[in-house]
Backbone as numpy.savetxt, mean C-alpha at the origin, in Angstrom:
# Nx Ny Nz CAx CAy CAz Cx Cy Cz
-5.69 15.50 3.91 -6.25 14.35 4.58 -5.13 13.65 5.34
-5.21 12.92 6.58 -4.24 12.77 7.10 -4.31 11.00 7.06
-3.86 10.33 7.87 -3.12 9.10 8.03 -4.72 8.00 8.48
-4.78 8.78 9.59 -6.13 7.77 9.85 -7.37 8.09 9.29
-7.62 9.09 8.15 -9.06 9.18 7.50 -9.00 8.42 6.22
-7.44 8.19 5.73 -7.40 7.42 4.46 -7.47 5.47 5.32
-7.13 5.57 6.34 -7.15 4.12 6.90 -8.43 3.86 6.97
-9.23 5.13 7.48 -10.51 4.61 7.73 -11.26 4.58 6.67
-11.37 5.15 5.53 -12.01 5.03 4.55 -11.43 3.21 3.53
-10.17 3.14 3.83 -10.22 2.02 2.99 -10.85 1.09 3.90
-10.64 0.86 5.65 -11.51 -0.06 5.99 -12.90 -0.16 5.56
-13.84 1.44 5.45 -15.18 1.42 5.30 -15.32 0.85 3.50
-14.64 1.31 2.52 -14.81 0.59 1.33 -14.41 -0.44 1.31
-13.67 -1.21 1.95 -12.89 -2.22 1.96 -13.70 -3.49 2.56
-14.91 -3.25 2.83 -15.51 -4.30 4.56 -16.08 -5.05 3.55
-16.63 -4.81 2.61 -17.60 -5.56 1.64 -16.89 -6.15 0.51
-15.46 -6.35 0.34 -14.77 -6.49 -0.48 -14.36 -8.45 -0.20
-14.50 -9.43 -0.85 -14.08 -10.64 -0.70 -12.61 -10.84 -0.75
-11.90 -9.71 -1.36 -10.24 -10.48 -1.48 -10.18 -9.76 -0.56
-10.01 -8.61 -0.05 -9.20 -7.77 1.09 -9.59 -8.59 2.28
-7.77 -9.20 2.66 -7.75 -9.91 4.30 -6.63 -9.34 4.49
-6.52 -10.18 5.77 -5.28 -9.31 6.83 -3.94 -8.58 5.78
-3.55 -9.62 4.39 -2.81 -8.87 4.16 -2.66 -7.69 3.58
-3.83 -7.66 3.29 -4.20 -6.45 2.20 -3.94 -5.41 3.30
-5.02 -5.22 4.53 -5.08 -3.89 5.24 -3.51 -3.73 6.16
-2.95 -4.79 5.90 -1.26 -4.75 6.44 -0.19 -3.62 5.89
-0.38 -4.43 4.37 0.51 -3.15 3.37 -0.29 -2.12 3.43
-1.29 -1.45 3.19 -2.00 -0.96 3.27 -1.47 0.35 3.98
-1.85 -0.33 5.52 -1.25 0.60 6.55 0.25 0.74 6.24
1.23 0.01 6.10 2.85 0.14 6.14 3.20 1.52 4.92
2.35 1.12 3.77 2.31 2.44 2.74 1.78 3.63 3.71
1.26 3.79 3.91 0.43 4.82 4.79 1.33 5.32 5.74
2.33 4.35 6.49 3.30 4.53 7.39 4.33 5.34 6.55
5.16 4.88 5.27 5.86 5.27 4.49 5.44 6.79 4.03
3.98 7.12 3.45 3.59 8.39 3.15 3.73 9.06 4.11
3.65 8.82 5.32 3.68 9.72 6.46 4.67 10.27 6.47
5.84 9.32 6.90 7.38 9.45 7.00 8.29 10.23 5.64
7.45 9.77 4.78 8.26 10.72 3.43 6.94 12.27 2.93
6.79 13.18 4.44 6.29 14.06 4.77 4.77 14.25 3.82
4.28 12.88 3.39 2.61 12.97 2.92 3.14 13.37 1.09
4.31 13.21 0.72 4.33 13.37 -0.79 3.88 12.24 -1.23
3.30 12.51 -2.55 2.87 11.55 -3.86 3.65 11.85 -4.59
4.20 10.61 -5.09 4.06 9.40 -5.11 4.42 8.83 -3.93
4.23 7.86 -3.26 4.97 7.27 -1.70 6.74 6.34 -2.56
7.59 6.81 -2.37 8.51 5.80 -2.80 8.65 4.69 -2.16
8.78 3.10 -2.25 8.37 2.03 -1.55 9.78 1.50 -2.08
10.02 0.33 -1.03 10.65 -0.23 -1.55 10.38 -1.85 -0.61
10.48 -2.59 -1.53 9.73 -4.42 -1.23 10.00 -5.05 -0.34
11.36 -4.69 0.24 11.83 -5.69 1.16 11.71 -4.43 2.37
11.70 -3.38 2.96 11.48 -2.31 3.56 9.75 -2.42 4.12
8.74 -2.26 2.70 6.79 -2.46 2.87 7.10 -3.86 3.46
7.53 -5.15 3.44 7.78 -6.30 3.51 7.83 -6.44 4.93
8.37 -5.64 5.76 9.28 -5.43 6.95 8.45 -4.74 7.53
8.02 -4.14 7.35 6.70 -2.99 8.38 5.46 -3.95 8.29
4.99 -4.42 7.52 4.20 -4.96 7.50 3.49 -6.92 8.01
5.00 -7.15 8.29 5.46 -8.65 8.79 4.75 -9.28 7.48
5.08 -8.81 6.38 4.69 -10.34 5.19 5.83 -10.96 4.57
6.06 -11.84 5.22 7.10 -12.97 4.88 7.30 -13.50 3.41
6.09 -13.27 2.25 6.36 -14.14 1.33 6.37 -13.33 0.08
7.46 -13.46 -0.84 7.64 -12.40 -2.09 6.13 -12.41 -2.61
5.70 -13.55 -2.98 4.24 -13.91 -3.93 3.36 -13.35 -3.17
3.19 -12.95 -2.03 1.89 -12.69 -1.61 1.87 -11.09 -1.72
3.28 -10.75 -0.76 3.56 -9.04 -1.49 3.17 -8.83 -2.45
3.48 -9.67 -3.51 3.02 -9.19 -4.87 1.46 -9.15 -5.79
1.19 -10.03 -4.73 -0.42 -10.31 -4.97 -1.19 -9.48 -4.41
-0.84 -9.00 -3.13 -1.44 -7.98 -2.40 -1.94 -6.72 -3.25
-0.33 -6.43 -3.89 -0.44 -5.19 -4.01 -0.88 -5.19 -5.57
-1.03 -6.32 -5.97 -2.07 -6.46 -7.79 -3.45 -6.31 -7.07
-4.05 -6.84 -6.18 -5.31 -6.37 -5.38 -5.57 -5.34 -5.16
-4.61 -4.83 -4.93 -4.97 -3.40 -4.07 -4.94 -2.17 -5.53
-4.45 -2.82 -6.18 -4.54 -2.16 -7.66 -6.17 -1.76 -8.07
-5.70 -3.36 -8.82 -6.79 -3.54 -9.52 -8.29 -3.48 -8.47
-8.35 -3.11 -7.18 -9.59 -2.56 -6.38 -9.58 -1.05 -6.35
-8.36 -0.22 -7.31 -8.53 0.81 -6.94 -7.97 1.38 -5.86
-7.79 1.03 -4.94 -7.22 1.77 -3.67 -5.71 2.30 -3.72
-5.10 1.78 -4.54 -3.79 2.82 -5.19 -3.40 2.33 -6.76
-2.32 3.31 -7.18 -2.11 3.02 -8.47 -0.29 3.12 -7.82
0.07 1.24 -8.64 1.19 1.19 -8.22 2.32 0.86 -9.26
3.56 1.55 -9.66 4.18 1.27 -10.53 5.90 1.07 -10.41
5.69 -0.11 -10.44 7.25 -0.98 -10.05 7.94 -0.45 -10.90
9.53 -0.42 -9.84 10.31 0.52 -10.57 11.38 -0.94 -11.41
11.57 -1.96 -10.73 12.07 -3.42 -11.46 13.85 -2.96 -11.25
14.04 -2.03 -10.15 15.26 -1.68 -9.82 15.44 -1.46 -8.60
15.77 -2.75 -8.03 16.17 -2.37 -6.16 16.66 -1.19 -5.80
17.73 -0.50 -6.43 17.86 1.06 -5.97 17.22 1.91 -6.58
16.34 2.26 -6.60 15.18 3.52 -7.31 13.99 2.98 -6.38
13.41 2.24 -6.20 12.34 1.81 -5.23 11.45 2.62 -6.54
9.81 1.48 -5.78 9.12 1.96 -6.62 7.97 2.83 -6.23
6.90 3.15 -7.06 5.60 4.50 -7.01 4.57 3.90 -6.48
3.92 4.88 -5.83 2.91 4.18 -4.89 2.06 5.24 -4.85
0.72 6.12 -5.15 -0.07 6.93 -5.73 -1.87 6.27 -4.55
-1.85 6.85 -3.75 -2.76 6.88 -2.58 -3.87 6.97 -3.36
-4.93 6.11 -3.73 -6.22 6.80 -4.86 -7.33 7.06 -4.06
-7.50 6.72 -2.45 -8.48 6.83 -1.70 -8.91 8.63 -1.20
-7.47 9.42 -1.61 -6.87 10.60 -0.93 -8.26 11.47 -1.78
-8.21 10.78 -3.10 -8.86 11.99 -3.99 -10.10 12.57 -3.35
């Protein structure tokens, strides 16, 4: 599956969803950008201030909220590595 069928599917599950706003489909895409670039492997390795930067979200708390949303909706399974050099796991769940 490539780059824009997983974009388009989280927009189409995503339209009826009350928390998903701009920032959600922001990181969203920037992960998506990252899977691309690290040749479509799973896990996506991320790292906060890097997704932060592709994505223009300025604020630690909201990064972090985003991506507890984007969890807990299912649309990935994400597991902080709590070590600026190791970056953390990022597991595409829309791909399946």
């Amino acid at each position: 599956m490539d780059g824009i069928e997983l974009l388009y599917r989280f927009m189409e599950t995503s339209s009826h969803s009350p928390v998903i706003g701009p920032p959600h489909i922001a990181i969203y895409a920037a992960i998506l950008k990252c899977w691309r670039d690290q040749n479509k492997e799973c896990p996506v390795i991320i790292y906060g201030h890097s997704l932060m930067e592709i994505a223009r979200i300025h604020g630690r708390a909201t990064y972090h909220r985003v991506l507890r949303d984007l969890q807990a909706d299912g649309y990935i399974d994400y597991e902080p590595s709590h070590d600026a050099r190791k970056g953390s796991k990022i597991r595409l769940r829309l791909s399946d």
